[in-house]
C-alpha positions in Angstrom: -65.8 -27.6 10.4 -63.5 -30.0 8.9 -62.8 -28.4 5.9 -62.7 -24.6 7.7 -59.8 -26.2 9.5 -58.2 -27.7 7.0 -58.2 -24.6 5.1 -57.0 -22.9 8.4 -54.1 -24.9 8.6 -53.3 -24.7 4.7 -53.3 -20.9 5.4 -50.8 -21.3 8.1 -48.7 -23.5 5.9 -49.0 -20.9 3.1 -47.9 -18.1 5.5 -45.3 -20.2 7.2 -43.6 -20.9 4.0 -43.9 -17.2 3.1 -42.3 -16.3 5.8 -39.4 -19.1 5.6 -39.0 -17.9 2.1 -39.1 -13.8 3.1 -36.6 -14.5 6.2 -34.0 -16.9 3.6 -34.4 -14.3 0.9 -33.1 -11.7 3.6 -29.8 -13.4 4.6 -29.4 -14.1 1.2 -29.1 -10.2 1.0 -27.3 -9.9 3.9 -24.0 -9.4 3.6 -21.0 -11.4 5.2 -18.5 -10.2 7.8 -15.4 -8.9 6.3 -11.9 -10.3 8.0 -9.8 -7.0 6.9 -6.2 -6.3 7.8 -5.1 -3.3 7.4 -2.1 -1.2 7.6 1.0 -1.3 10.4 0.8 1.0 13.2 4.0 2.5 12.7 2.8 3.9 9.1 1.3 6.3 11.5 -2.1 8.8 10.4 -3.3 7.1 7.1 -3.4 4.1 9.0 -5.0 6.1 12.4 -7.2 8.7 10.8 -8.1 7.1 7.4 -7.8 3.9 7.1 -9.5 2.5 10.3 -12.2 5.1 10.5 -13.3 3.9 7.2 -13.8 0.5 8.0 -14.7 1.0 11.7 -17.7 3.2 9.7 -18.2 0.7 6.6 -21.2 -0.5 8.1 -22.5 2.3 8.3 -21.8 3.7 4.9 -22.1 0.4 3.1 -24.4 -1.9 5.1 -21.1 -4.1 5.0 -19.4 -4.9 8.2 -15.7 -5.8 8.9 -14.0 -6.8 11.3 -10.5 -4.5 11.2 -6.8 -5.8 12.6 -3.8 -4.0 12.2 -1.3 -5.9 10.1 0.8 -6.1 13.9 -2.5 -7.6 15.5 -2.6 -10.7 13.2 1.1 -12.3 13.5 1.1 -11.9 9.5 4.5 -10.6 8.2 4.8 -7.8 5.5 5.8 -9.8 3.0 3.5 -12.6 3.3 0.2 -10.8 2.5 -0.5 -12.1 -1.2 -0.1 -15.7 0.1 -2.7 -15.2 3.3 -5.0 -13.4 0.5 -5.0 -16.7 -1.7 -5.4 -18.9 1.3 -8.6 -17.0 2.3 -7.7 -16.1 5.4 -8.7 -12.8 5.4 -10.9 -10.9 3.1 -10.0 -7.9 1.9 -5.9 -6.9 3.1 -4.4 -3.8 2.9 -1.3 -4.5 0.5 2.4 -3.0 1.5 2.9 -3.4 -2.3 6.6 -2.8 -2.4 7.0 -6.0 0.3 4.9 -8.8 -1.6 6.1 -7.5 -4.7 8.6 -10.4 -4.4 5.7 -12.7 -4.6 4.7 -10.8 -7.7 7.0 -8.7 -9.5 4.6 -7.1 -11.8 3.4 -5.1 -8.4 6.6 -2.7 -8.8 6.0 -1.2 -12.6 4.3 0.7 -10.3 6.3 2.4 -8.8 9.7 1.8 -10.2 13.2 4.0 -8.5 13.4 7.2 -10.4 10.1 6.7 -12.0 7.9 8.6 -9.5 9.3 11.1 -7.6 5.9 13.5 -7.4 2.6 13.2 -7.2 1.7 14.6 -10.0 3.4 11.9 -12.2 2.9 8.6 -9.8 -0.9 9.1 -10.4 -0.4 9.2 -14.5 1.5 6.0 -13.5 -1.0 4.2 -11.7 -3.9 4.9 -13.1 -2.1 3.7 -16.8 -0.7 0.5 -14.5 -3.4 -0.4 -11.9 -4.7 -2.9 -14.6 -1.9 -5.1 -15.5 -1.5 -5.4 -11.6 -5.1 -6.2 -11.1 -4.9 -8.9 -14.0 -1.8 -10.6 -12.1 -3.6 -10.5 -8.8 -6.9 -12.3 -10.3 -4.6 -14.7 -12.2 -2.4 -15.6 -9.6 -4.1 -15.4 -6.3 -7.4 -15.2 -6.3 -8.0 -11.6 -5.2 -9.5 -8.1 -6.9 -7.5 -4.8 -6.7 -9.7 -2.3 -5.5 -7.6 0.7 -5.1 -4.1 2.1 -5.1 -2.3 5.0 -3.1 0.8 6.7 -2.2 2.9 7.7 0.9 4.3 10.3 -1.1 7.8 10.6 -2.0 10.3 8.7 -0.3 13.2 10.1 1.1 17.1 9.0 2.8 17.4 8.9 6.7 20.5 8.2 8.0 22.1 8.1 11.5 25.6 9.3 10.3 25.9 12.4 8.9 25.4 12.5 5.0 26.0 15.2 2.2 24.9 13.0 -0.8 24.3 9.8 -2.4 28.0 9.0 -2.6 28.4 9.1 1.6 26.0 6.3 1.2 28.9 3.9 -0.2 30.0 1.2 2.5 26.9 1.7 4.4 23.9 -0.4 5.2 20.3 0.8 3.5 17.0 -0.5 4.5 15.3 -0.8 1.0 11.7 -1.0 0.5 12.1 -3.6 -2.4 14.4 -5.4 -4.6 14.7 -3.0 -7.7 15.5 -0.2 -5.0 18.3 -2.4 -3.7 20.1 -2.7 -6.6 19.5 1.4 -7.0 21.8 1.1 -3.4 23.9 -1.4 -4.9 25.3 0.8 -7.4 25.7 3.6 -5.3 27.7 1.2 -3.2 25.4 0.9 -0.2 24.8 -2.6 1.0 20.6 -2.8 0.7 19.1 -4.3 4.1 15.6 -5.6 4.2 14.0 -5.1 7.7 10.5 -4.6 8.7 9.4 -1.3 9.2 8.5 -1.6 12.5 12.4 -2.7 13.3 13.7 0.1 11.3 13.5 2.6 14.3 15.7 -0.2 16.9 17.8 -0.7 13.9 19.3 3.2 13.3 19.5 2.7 16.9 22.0 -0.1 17.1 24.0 0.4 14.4 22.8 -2.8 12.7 21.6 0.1 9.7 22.8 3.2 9.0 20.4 4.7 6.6 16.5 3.8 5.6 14.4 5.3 3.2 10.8 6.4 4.1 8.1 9.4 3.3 8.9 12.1 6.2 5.5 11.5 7.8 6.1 7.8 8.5 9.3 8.5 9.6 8.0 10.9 12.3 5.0 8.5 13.2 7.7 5.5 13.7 9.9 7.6 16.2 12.8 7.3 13.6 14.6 10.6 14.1 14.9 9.6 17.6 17.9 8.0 16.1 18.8 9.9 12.2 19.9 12.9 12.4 20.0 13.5 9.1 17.6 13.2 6.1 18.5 13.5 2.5 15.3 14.7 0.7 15.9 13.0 -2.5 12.5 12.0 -3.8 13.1 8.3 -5.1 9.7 6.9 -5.3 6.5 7.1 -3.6 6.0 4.1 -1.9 2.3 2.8 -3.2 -0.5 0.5 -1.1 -3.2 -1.0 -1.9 -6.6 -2.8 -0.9 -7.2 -6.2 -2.3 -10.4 -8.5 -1.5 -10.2 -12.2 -2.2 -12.3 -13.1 -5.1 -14.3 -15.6 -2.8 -15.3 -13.0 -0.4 -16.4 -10.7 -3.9 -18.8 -13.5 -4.7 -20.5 -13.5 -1.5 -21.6 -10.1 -1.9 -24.7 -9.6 -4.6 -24.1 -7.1 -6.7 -25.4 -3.8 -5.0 -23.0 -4.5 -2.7 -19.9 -4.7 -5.2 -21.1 -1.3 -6.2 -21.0 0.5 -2.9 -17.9 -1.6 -1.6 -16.0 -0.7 -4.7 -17.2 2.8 -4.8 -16.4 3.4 -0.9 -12.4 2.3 -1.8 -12.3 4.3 -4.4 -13.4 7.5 -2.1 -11.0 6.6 0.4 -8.1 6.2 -1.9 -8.9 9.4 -3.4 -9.2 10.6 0.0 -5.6 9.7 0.9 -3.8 10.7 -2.0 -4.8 14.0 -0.8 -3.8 13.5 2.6 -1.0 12.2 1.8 0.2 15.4 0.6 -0.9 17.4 3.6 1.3 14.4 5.9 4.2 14.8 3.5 4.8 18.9 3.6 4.0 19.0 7.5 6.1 15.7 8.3 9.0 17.6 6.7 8.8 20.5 8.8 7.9 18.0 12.2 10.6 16.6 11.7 13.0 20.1 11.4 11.3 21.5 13.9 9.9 23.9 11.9 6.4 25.5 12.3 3.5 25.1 12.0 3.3 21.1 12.9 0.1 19.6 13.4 0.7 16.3 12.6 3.4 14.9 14.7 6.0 15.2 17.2 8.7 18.3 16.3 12.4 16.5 16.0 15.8 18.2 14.9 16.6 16.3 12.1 19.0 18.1 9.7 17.7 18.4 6.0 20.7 18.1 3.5 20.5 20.0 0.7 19.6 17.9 -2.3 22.9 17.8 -4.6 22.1 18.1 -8.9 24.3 15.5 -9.5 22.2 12.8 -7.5 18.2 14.2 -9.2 20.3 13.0 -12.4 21.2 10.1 -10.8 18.0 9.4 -9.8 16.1 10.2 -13.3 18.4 8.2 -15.2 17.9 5.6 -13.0 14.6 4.2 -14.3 15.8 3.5 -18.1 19.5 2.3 -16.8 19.3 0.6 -13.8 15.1 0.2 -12.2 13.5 -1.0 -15.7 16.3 -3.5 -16.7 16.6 -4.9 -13.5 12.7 -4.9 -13.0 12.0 -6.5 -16.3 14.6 -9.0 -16.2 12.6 -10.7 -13.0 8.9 -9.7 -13.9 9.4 -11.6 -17.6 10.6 -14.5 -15.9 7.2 -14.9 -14.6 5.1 -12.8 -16.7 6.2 -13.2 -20.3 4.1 -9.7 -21.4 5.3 -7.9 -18.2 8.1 -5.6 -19.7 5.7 -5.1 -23.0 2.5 -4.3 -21.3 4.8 -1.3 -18.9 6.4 0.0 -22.3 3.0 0.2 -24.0 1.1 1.6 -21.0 3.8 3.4 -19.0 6.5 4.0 -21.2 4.7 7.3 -23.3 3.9 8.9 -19.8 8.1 8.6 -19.3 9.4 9.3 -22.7 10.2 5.3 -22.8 8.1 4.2 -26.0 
């Protein structure tokens, strides 16, 4: 009897343990939580329709939760994203690239002035680029680039009627970074940084006369409430990103790498091609021009673009964006300037 319990109770130890061991090796598996923050409101439906759905549904399509803010839920400013991304604070952020860039400069061989003004050409760009970046990012704080995407060409809106680049002299320009504001600086515009959100209040009051957005932010933002003019000057295309710390990539084994990785990649895919749809239907929302399906119909007047200023524009990358760009990234990446040449420079006839 003795020993038929004893054996008893070693089989309920042996089970027990079993079990301990089953139920540790499942949350081993299980993966964490994911703090994300994601995109500003005002950038309108990538952040509505594709981003947010995504990781609403990541879950679902991942077995990886998160838990999604808005970059105006958190209190976070633009330009502070690569320093809350090293401190841990979140996990994976969506990146306004062209606003930490001062944190990094390497971010903007990216997407210099003049350097992408389509589509066809910012991809070339990124995908020969998007690995510098990521090495920067690793180095310097601790996070992985997963993915990299475009609002699509960026364009002039201005409150006061304009006919080219040279009514832009004496007059205030929100910039998107600082290569772009020397761009303004030699057209003799005075570059203004302002948060995107503030842009709208801005044109407004009068404290800025001219910003530069893609057509479908614009209209998302409310800003040709207040322009009544946009100069459709392609400049550049205004590149994100998605960026998870490289502590939160350790907690996940790596099946779950694989289908988190594989799921960015999708939706950046997925937006580069939206993006397009949002930029040809923002242009004609904002006209008031049929059909619009995307956002609220303004009258904003298109000015035709002027030869003279997609010169400008194109000769801007070798004498004004690179020089200035290199000048800062070298300072604090000695192979920053090199690695663009050798990577970038053949797609842009700059060997």
């Amino acid at each position: 009897m003795k020993n038929k319990a004893g054996s008893t109770i070693k089989a309920g130890l042996a089970a027990a343990i079993l079990l301990g061991l089953a139920s540790g090796h499942a949350a081993a598996q299980e993966a964490p939580k994911l703090k994300v923050m994601g995109m500003p409101l005002a950038t309108g439906n990538i952040q509505k329709n594709r981003e947010q759905p995504f990781f609403e549904k990541l879950k679902e399509t991942t077995g990886i939760e998160a838990d999604y803010k808005v970059l105006d839920q958190t209190g976070i400013k633009e330009f502070e994203q690569l320093r809350i991304g090293r401190s841990g604070l979140f996990d994976i952020i969506g990146l306004r690239l062209g606003q930490v860039s001062r944190d990094e400069p390497t971010i903007l061989g990216l997407d210099l002035v003049g350097l992408n003004t389509n589509y066809d050409t910012a991809k070339k760009v990124v995908t020969a680029f998007q690995g510098t970046v990521a090495e920067r990012l690793d180095k310097q704080f601790n996070m992985k680039l997963l993915g990299v995407w475009p609002f699509g060409p960026q364009l002039i809106f201005c409150k006061p009627a304009i006919s080219g680049l040279a009514d832009l002299k004496g007059k205030k320009v929100r910039i998107l970074d600082g290569v772009m504001a020397k761009v303004m600086e030699k057209v003799g515009a005075t570059p203004v940084t302002l948060a995107f959100g503030e842009v709208s209040q801005g044109l407004a009051l009068g404290t800025i006369d001219c910003a530069v957005t893609g057509p479908s932010s614009a209209n998302s933002a409310g800003w040709p409430e207040s322009a009544t003019h946009v100069y459709p000057l392609a400049l550049q295309v205004a590149v994100q990103g998605y960026a998870i710390t490289n502590g939160a990539w350790a907690k996940l084994t790596p099946d779950q790498q694989k289908k988190l990785q594989g799921a960015i990649e999708k939706l950046t895919d997925d937006i580069w091609a939206y993006s397009k749809e949002l930029w040809d239907d923002g242009m004609r929302c904002n006209a008031g021009a049929d059909p619009c399906t995307t956002g609220k119909k303004y009258k904003l007047k298109t000015v035709e673009v002027k030869p003279e200023d997609i010169e400008f524009v194109k000769s801007a990358v070798k004498e004004i964006s690179f020089p200035a760009w290199a000048e800062a990234c070298d300072k604090v990446n000695p192979t920053c300037s090199a690695s663009w040449k050798a990577k970038v420079g053949p797609i842009v006839g700059m060997n």
